[in-house]
C-alpha positions, 0 to 999 in steps of 0.5 A, a space after each residue: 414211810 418217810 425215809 428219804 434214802 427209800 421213798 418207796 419203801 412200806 416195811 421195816 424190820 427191827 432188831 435190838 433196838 435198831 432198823 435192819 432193814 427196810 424195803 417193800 412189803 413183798 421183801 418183808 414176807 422174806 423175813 417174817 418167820 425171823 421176828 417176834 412181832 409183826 406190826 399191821 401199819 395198815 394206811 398209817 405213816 412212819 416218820 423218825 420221832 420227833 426231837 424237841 430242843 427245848 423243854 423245862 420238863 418240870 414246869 410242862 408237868 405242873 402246868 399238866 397236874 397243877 394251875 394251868 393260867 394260859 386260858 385267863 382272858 382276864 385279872 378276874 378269871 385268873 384270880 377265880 381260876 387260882 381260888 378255885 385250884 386252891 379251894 381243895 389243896 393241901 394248907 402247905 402245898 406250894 402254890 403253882 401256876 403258869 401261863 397268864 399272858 396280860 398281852 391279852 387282857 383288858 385290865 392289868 396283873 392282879 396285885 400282890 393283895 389279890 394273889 394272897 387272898 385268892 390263894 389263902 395265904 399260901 406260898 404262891 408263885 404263878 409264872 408269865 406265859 414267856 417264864 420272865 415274870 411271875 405273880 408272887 404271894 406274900 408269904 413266898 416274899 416273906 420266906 424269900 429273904 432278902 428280896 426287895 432290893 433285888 433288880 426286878 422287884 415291885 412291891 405290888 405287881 409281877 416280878 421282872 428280872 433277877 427278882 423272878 428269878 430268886 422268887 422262881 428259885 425259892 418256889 422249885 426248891 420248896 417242891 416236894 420231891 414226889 410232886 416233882 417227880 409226878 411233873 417230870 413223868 407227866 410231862 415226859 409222857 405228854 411229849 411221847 403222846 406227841 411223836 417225841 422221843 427225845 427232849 432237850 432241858 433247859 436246866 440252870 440256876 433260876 430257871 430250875 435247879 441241879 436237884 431237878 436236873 438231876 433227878 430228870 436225868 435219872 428219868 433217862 434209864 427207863 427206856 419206857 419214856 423219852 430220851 432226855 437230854 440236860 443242858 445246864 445254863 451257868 457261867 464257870 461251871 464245867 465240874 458241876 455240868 459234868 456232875 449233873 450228867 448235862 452235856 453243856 453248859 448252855 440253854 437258858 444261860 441268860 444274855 436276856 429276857 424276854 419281849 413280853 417282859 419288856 426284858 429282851 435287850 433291844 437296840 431301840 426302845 419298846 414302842 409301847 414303853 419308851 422308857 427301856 429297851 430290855 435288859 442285858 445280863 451278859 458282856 461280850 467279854 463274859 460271853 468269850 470266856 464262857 465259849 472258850 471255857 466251854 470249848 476247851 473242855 469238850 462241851 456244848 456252849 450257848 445263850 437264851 438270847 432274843 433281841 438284837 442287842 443281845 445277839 450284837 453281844 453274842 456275836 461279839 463274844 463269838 468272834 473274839 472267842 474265835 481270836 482266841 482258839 482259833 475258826 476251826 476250832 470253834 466250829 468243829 465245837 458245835 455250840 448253840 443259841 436258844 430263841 434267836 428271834 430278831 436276827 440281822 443278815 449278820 448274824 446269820 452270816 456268823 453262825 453259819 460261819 461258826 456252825 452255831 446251831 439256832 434252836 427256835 420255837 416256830 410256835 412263838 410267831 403263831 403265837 403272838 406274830 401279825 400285825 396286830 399280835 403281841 410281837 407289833 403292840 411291843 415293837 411295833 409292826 414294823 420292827 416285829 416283821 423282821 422276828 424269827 427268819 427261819 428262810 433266811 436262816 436255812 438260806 444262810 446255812 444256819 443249823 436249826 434245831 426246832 422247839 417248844 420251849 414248853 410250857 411256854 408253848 405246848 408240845 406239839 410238834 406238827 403245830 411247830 412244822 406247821 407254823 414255820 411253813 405258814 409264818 405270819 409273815 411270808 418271806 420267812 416261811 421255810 417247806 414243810 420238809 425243811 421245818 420237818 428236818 429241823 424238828 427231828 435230824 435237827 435236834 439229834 444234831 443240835 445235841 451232837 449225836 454221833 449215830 448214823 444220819 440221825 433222825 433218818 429211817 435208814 439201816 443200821 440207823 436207831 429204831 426211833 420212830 413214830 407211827 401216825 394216822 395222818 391224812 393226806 400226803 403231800 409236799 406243799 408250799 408255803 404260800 401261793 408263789 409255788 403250787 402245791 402238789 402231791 407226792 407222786 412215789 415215782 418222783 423218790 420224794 416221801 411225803 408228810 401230811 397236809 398241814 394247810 389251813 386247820 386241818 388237824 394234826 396227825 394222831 400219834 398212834 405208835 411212839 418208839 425209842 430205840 425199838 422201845 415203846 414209849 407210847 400206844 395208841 389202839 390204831 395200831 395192831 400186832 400179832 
């Protein structure tokens, strides 16, 4: 079991959705005639359950019953892969995929033409793997009114800016209520096969929708699936925020876009488009308002923010809130910032100056990290060296919170421990133990959970846990500078599996939510 406030124990006792009690097996055979159900974990490990910090929940599940592109390796098969979806699909169903990633391709986007043939002529909308760009078909532009002046469009190729955003917003809004729905419980289902009980959406004007938000949100009382918890990404909207049942206005609230879209605001150039260096949606001065509106009013503020640019107008906008209601105030709020890839020493030092959480997505330098990956074609290797400092960060006592950012990587959480321990470049890399925390006590508190040491298998604490079938147990360190070693009991340090190399990630076998069950696997067995 990994409670670190009792590395020796191996049973646990659940009352009314709460831990009562946790100790050796011998202490359990003291309580067993005063419970119901006795559960064999046999050699399985119990860790708290996973939070992940941010999700669009929506578009996970289409990704899951729709047009999943993140396997295209080219224009062709992604136009194969589209004519084929849309082969046996109903003549007014919308049209939607995601996940293409031209990084990878040896040719460009297909054009607007291509789309329309591939897909019959339907309302089409298929989004880049980073979400800040997207593939439109004709007749989505044409019942998109007013389209083409908008900043971001092209009359042949991908959407960028605030044209993907409304083509975005057209094509949520045109889903069917029930087609909807089925996403939202497939993907909360995926995310509880996952060891995660917990999901943060990131819900906002052009990203979804408060039709959406909301109708997740109602998700949240059936205690059979993943807690949900909204945030709503929009300037100078309290009452709606309240509204929508979201606990912020924060989340995907735009400063920028994103480094695959060459849209992430940047204080140089691309190197391999020395045109632009991004775009900025904010201004400091907008961003103070918004903290100190926020502040003000109890809740949560924050930004999607990716380059140094944007985090230079974050933080601006930061500090001058702080004139303004004060240090102590600021950071008794707990505000957060979603992606913060290319942070400086200063902007470390000022987030933990004002208890700002960071919530990052590890799975992003797996993803596109390394020399010769996405981040060093777009930046150059240098440059793309300095992306996501999760040492530093937790060096710096910035708060973490780990994500998926789903669908734009998946829900797997050990993948997201596992890439923050091994980060492509060494001196970011954070223990197992540190990534572990982030995914789970991290994201309770990132959401200003007031329960006892949340996220922590402890007494009195909420009986969310997962059980899993791992392999070894061990503490290990990130690279070679320190050896590895196995967790000894007599050293009161729990363990958590093994995660070097490609060794696979452990199996969710039991997934619990406040003494729920939110997921089963045949591992486990009671009686």
């Amino acid at each position: 079991m990994y409670s670190p406030v009792d590395p020796f124990a191996t049973a646990m006792m659940v009352i009314d959705g709460e831990i009562a009690w946790i100790g050796s097996d011998a202490g359990a055979l003291v309580h067993q005639d005063s419970v119901e159900t006795v559960i064999d974990l046999r050699d399985c490990l119990m860790t708290p359950a996973f939070v992940d910090a941010h999700v669009h929940a929506t578009a996970t599940g289409l990704g899951i019953i729709g047009l999943d592109l993140s396997q295209a390796t080219s224009c062709r098969q992604l136009l194969n892969d589209l004519r084929d979806y849309c082969a046996n699909l109903d003549r007014s169903a919308v049209v939607w995929g995601h996940g293409w990633d031209d990084s990878r391709w040896p040719d460009d986007p297909p054009t607007r033409m291509q789309i329309d043939e591939a897909s019959g002529g339907r309302i089409a909308y298929l989004s880049r793997i980073d979400v800040h760009s997207g593939l439109v078909s004709s007749e989505l532009l044409h019942r998109c009114s007013g389209i083409e002046g908008v900043r971001g469009f092209d009359a042949v190729g991908p959407l960028r800016m605030d044209a993907h955003l409304k083509a975005r917003t057209y094509a949520f809004d045109a889903l069917h209520p029930t087609q909807r729905r089925n996403a939202q419980i497939a993907a909360l289902r995926e995310a509880a096969a996952h060891g995660i009980a917990s999901v943060h959406e990131m819900a906002g004007p052009g990203i979804s929708s408060a039709e959406d938000l909301q109708s997740l949100i109602a998700l949240d009382s059936d205690p059979t699936q993943p807690e949900v918890v909204g945030y709503w990404g929009a300037l100078q909207a309290i009452d709606e925020a309240r509204a929508l049942g979201a606990i912020g206005c924060a989340g995907d609230l735009f400063v920028d876009g994103s480094i695959g879209s060459h849209t992430a605001c940047l204080r140089m150039p691309y190197a391999d488009d020395s045109t632009t260096s991004g775009v900025s949606y904010l201004t400091a001065d907008q961003v103070a308002a918004h903290v100190v509106e926020c502040t003000q009013a109890g809740l949560q503020a924050g930004f999607h923010v990716i380059g140094d640019a944007a985090m230079d107008i974050v933080c601006g906008g930061i500090v001058e809130a702080g004139s303004i209601i004060g240090a102590a105030t600021l950071r008794r709020a707990g505000h957060r910032l979603e992606h913060t890839e290319m942070m400086d020493e200063a902007h470390l030092r000022l987030l933990a100056e004002f208890n700002i959480t960071a919530s990052m997505q590890p799975a992003f330098d797996a993803a596109w990290g390394g020399d010769e990956g996405m981040y060093a074609k777009r930046l150059g290797p240098e440059r793309a060296s300095h992306l996501n400092p999760f040492a530093a960060a937790v060096t710096a006592g910035v708060p973490l919170a780990f994500g998926s950012d789903s669908p734009v990587t998946p829900l797997r959480p050990w993948e997201a421990v596992r890439a923050a321990a091994f980060h492509r470049t060494p001196e970011h890399r954070i223990s197992t133990r540190a990534a572990f925390l982030a995914h789970t006590r991290g994201g309770r508190r990132a959401a200003r959970h007031d329960a006892i040491e949340p996220g922590v298998l402890r007494e009195g604490a909420p009986a969310t846990f997962v059980v899993w079938q791992a392999g070894d147990l061990v503490v290990s360190a990130p690279d070679d500078r320190i050896a590895s070693w196995s967790t000894d009991p007599r050293s009161g340090t729990p363990g958590l599996p093994d995660l070097h190399g490609d060794s696979p990630a452990p199996l969710c076998l039991l997934n619990v939510r406040s003494g729920t069950v939110i997921h089963h696997d045949d591992g486990v067995s009671g009686g």
